[in-house]
Structure formats: C-alpha cells, structure tokens
C-alpha positions as CSV (number, residue, x, y, z in Angstrom):
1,X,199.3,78.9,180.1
2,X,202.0,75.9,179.6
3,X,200.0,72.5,179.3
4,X,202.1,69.9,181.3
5,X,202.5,66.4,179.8
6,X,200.4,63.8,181.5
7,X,202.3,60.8,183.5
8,X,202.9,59.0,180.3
9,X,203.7,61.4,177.6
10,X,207.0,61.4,176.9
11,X,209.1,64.9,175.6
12,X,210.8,65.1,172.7
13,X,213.6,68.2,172.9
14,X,215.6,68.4,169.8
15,X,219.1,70.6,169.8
16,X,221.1,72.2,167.0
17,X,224.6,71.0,169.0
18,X,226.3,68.8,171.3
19,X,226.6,71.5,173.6
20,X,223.3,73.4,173.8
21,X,222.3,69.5,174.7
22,X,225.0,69.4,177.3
23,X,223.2,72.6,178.6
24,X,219.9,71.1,179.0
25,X,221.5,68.0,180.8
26,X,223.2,69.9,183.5
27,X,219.9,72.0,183.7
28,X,218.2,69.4,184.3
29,X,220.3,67.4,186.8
30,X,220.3,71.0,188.9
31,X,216.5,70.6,189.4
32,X,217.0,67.2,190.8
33,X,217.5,65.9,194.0
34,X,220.5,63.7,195.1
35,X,218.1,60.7,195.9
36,X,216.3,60.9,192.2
37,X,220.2,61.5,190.5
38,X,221.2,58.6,192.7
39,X,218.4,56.5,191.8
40,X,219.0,57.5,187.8
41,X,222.5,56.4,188.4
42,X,221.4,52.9,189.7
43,X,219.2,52.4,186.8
44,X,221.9,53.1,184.1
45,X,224.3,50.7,185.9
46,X,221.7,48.1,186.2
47,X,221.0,48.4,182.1
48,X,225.3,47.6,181.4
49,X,225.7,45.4,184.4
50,X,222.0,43.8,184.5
51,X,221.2,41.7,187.8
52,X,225.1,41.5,188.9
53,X,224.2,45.6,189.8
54,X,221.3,45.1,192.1
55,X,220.8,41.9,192.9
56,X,224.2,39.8,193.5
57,X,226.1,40.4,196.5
58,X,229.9,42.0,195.3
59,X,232.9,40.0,196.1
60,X,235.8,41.8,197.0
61,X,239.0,40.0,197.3
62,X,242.1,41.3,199.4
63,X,245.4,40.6,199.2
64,X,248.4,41.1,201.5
65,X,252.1,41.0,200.7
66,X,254.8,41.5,203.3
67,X,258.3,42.2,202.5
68,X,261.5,41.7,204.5
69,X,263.7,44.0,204.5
C-alpha cells in the first residue's frame, strides 16, 4: 500500500524531458477543480504583480472619439 505524504511533505518528481513534464502538468490540472485552478491562478499573479493583484482596486480608463463624416 502507497504511503501518502503528510500535509507538509513536499514531492519531488523528477522527468527525463520537457514533455513527459508537460504530461504530468496537464495530469494534474485534470484532477483539479475549477475553483482550486482558479485559486492557483490568483496566487501566481499575485507573486509578478504583488499587492496591485489582490488588493488595489484596477483603474480602467475609457476613451471616446467621434468622427464627422
């Protein structure tokens, strides 16, 4: 019987190409749900775009031409 990590223990997975690894990646996004990809999604944008991600309001700016004819 497989032994599964605890909480903390963290899996190392080592592959012999870039796309036996690509593999495994869409593997393992199957297995999630949309909420938990979503919520993996939020965290990666939060690491480039730190607290402008999550925390300050975005500002979106319109802008309107009109042209005679």
């Amino acid at each position: 019987m497989k032994k599964l990590p605890a909480k903390n223990e963290k899996i190392l997975k080592v592959f012999f190409s870039f796309e036996e690894e690509n593999e495994d990646e869409h593997r393992r996004l199957a297995r999630m749900s949309p909420s938990k990809r979503l919520r993996e999604f939020g965290i990666l944008q939060e690491r480039v775009w730190g607290r402008k991600w999550t925390h300050d309001p975005l500002v979106r700016t319109v802008k309107i031409e009109r042209i005679k004819w």
